[in-house]
SERO-4910 file (N, C-alpha, C, O; in steps of 0.05 Angstrom, whole numbers):
BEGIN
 pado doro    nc1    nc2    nc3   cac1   cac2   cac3    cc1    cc2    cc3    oc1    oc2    oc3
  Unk    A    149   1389   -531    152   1384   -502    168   1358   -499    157   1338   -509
  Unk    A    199   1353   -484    204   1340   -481    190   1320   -457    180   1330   -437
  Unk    A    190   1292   -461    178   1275   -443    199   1268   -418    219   1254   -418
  Unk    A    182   1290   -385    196   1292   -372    176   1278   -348    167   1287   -327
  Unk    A    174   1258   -359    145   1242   -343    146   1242   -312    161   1223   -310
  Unk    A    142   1250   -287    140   1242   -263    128   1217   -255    108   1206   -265
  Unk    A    141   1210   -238    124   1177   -225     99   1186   -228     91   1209   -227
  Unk    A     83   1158   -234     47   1157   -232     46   1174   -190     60   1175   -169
  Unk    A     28   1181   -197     15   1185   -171    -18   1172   -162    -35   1172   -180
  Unk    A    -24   1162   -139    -47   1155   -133    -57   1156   -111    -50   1146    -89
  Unk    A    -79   1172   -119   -101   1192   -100   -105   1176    -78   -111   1153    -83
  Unk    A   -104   1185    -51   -120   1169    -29   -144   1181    -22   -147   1205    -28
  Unk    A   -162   1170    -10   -188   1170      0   -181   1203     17   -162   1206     33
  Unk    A   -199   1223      9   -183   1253     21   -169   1275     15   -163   1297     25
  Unk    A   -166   1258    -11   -141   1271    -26   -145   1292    -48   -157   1286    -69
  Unk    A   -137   1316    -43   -139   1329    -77   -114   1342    -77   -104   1355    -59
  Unk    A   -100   1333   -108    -72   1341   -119    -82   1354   -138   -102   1353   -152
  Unk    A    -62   1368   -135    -63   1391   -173    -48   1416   -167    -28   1415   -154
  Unk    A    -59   1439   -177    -46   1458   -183    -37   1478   -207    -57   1476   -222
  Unk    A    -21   1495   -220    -19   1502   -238     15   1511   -246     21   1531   -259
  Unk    A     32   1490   -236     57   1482   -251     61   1455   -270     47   1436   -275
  Unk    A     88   1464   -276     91   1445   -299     76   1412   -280     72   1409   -256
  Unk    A     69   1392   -301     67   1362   -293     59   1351   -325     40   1355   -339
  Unk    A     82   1335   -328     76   1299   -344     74   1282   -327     94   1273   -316
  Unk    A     48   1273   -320     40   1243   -297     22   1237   -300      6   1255   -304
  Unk    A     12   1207   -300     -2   1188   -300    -22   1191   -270    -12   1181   -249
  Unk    A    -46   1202   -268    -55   1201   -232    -84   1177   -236   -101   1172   -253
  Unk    A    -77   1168   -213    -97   1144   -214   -107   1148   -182    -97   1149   -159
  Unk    A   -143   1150   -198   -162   1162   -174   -175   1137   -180   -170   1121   -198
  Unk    A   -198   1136   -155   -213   1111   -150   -223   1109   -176   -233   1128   -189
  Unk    A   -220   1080   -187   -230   1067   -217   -230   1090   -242   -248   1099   -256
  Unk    A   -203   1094   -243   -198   1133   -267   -179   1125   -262   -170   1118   -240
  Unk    A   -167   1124   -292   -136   1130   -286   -129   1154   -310   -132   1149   -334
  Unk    A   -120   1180   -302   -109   1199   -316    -83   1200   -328    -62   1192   -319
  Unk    A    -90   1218   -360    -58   1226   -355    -57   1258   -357    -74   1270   -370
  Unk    A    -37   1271   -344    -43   1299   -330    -20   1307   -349     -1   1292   -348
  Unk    A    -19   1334   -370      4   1346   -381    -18   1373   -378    -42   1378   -382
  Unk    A     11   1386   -364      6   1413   -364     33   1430   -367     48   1430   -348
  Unk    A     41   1445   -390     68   1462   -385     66   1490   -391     64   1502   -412
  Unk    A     67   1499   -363     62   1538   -373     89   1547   -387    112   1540   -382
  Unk    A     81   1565   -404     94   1586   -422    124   1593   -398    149   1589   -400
  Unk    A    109   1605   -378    143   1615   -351    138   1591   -330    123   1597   -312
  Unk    A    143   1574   -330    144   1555   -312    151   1574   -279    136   1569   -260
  Unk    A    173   1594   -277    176   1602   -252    144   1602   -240    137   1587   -223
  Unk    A    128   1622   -254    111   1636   -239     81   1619   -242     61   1624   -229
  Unk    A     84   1602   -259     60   1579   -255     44   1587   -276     45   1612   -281
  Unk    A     26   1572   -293     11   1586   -322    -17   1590   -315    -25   1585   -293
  Unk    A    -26   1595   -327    -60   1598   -328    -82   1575   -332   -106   1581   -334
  Unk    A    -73   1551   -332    -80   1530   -337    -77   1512   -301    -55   1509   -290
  Unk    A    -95   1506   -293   -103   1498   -267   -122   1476   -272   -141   1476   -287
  Unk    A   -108   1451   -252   -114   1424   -249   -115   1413   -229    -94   1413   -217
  Unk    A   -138   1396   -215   -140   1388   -196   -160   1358   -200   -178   1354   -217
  Unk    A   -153   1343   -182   -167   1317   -184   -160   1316   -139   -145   1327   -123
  Unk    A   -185   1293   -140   -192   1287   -115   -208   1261   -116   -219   1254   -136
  Unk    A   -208   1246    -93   -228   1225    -80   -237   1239    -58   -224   1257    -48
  Unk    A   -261   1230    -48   -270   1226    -26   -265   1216     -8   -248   1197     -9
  Unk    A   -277   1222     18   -270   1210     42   -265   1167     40   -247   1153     50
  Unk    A   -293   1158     22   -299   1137     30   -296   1126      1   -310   1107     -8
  Unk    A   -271   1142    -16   -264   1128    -50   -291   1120    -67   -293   1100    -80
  Unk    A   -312   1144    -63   -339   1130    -83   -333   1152   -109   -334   1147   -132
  Unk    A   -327   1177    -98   -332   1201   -117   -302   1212   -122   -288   1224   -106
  Unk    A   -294   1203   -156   -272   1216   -158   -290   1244   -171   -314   1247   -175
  Unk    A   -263   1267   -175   -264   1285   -184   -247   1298   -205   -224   1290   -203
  Unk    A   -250   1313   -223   -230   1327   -236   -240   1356   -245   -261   1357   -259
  Unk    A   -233   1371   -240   -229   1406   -250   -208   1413   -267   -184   1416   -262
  Unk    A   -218   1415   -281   -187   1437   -299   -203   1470   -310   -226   1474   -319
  Unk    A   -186   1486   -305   -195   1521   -310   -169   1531   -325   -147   1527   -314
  Unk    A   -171   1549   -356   -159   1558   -362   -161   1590   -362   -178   1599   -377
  Unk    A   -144   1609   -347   -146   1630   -333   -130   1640   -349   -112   1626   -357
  Unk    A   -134   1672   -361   -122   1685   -378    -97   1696   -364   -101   1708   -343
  Unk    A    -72   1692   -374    -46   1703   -360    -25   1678   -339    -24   1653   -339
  Unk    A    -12   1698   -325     -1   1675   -299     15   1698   -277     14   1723   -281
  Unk    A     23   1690   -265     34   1699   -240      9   1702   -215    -12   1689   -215
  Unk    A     15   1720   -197     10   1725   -178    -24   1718   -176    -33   1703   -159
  Unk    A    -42   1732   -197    -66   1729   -199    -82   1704   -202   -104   1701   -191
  Unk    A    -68   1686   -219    -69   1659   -227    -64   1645   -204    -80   1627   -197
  Unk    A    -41   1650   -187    -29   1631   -166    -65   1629   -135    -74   1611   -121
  Unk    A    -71   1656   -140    -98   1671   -111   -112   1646   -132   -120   1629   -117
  Unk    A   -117   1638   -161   -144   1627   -159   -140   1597   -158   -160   1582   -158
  Unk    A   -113   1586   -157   -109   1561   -161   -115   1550   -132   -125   1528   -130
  Unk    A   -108   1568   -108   -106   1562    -79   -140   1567    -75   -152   1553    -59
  Unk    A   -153   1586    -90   -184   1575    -86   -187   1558    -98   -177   1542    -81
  Unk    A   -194   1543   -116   -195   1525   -134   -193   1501   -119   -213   1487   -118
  Unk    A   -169   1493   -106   -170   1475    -86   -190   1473    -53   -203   1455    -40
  Unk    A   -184   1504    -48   -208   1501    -32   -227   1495    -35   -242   1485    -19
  Unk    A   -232   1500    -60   -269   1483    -65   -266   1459    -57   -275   1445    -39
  Unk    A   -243   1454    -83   -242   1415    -77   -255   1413    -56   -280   1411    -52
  Unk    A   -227   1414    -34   -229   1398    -11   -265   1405      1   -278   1385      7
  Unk    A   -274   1425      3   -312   1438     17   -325   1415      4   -341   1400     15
  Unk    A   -315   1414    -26   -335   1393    -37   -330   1367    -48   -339   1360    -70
  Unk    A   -309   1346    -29   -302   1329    -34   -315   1302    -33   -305   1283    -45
  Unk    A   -337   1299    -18   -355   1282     -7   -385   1296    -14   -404   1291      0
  Unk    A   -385   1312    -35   -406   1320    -47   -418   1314    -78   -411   1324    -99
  Unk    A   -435   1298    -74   -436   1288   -108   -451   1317   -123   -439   1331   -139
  Unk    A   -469   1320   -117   -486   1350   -132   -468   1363   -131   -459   1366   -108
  Unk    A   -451   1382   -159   -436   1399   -167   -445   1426   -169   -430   1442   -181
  Unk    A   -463   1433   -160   -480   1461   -158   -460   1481   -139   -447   1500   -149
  Unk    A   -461   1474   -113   -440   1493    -97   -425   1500   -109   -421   1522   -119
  Unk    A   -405   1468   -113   -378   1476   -127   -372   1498   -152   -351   1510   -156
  Unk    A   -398   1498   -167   -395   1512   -188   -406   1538   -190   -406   1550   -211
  Unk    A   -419   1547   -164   -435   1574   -157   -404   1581   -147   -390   1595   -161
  Unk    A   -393   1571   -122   -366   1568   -115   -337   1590   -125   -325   1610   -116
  Unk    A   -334   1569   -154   -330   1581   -169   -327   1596   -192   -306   1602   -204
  Unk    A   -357   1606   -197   -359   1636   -204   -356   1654   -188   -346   1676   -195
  Unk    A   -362   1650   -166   -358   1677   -142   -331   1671   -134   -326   1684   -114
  Unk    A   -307   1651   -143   -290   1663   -133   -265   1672   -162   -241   1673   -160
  Unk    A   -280   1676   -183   -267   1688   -210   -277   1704   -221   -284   1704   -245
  Unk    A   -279   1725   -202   -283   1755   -212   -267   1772   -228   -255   1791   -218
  Unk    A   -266   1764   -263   -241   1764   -268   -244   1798   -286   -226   1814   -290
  Unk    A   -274   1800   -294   -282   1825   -315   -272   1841   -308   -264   1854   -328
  Unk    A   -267   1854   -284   -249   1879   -285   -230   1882   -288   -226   1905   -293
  Unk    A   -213   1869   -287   -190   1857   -294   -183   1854   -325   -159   1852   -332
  Unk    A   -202   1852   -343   -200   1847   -374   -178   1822   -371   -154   1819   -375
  Unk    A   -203   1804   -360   -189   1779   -365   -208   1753   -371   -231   1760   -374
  Unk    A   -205   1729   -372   -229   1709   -366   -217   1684   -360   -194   1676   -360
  Unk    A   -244   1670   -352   -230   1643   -349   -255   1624   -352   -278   1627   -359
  Unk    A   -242   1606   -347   -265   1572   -365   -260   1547   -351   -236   1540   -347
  Unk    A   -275   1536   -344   -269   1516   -328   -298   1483   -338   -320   1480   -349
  Unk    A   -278   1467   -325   -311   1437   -336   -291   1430   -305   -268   1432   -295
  Unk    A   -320   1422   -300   -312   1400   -277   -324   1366   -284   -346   1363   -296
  Unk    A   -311   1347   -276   -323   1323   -283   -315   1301   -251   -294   1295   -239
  Unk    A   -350   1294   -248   -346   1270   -220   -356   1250   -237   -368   1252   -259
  Unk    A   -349   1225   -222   -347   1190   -238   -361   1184   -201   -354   1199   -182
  Unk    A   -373   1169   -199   -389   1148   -179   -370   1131   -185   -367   1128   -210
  Unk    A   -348   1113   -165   -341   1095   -178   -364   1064   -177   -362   1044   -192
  Unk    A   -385   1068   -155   -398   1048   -161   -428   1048   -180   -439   1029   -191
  Unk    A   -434   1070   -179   -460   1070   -208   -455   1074   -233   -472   1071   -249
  Unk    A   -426   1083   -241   -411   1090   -261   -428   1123   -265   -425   1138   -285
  Unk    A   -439   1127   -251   -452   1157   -259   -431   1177   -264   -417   1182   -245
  Unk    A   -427   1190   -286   -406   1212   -293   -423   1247   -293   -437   1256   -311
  Unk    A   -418   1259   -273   -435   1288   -282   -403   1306   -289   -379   1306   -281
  Unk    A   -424   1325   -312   -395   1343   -335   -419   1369   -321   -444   1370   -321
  Unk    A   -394   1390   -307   -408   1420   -315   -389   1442   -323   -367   1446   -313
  Unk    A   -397   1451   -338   -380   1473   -346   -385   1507   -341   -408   1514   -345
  Unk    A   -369   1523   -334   -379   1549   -337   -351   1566   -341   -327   1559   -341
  Unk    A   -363   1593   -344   -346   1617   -364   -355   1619   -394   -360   1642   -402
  Unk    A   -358   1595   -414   -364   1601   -428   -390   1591   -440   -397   1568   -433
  Unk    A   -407   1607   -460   -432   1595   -464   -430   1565   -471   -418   1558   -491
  Unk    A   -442   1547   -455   -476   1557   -446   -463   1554   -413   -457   1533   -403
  Unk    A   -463   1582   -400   -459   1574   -371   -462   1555   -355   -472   1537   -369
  Unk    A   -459   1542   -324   -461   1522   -300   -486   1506   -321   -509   1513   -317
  Unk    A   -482   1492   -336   -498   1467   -344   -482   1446   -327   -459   1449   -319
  Unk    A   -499   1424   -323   -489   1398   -310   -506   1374   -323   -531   1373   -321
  Unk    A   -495   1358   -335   -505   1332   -349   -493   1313   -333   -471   1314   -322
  Unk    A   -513   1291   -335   -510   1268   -314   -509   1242   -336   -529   1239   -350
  Unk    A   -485   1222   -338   -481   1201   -358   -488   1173   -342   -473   1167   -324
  Unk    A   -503   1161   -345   -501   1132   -331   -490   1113   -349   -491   1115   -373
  Unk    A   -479   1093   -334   -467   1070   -351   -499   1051   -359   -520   1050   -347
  Unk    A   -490   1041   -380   -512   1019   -383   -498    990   -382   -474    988   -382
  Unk    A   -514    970   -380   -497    941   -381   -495    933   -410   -483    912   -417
***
């Protein structure tokens, strides 16, 4: 992959960026600073690999989602535009439960003979509390909660 870096970007209070086209960038969410590489196989039609990061209304709760979805085009593109809709429903929500009931019901992918996989991760920027959940693949919607210690 050639290094075709985009300007850093940084999240405002409200905000969720992402998506599932190409990006080399640096994104800096409240107290997180990322670095985001994603390059699909056909760049036209967008890959199966879906990324999104967000703050909150009031910069306490960043966020990050990434889902890797079998294929790309048209099908991929319907789950990336849900995918963000969660975001934004659950942007000012620390408990990751919705979001992740959310999206299982919106990746109905088995009939289709397809799958997909996703971790979501929120950071508190003031308790340092980090919760990881993952689902699609075993062990399904688990959610672990990390505190900082001094």
């Amino acid at each position: 992959m050639s290094d075709t870096r985009e300007a850093p970007h940084t999240l405002m209070c409200n905000e969720v960026w992402g998506g599932n086209r190409k990006v080399v960038r640096t994104v800096q969410l409240a107290s997180v600073t990322a670095w985001m590489a994603s390059v699909p196989l056909d760049e036209g039609e967008g890959g199966g690999d879906l990324y999104y990061m967000s703050v909150c209304n009031h910069g306490l709760i960043s966020r990050v989602a990434l889902a890797d979805v079998s294929g790309h085009g048209r099908v991929v593109s319907a789950m990336t535009e849900t995918l963000q809709k969660l975001m934004h429903e659950n942007i000012d929500v620390w408990d990751q439960s919705d979001f992740m009931r959310g999206l299982n019901e919106a990746f109905p992918l088995s009939a289709q003979n397809k799958y997909a996989t996703a971790i979501v991760l929120s950071i508190d920027r003031i308790t340092g509390r980090l919760a990881f959940s993952n689902a699609g693949h075993l062990p399904p919607r688990r959610t672990f909660i990390l505190e900082a210690s001094d």
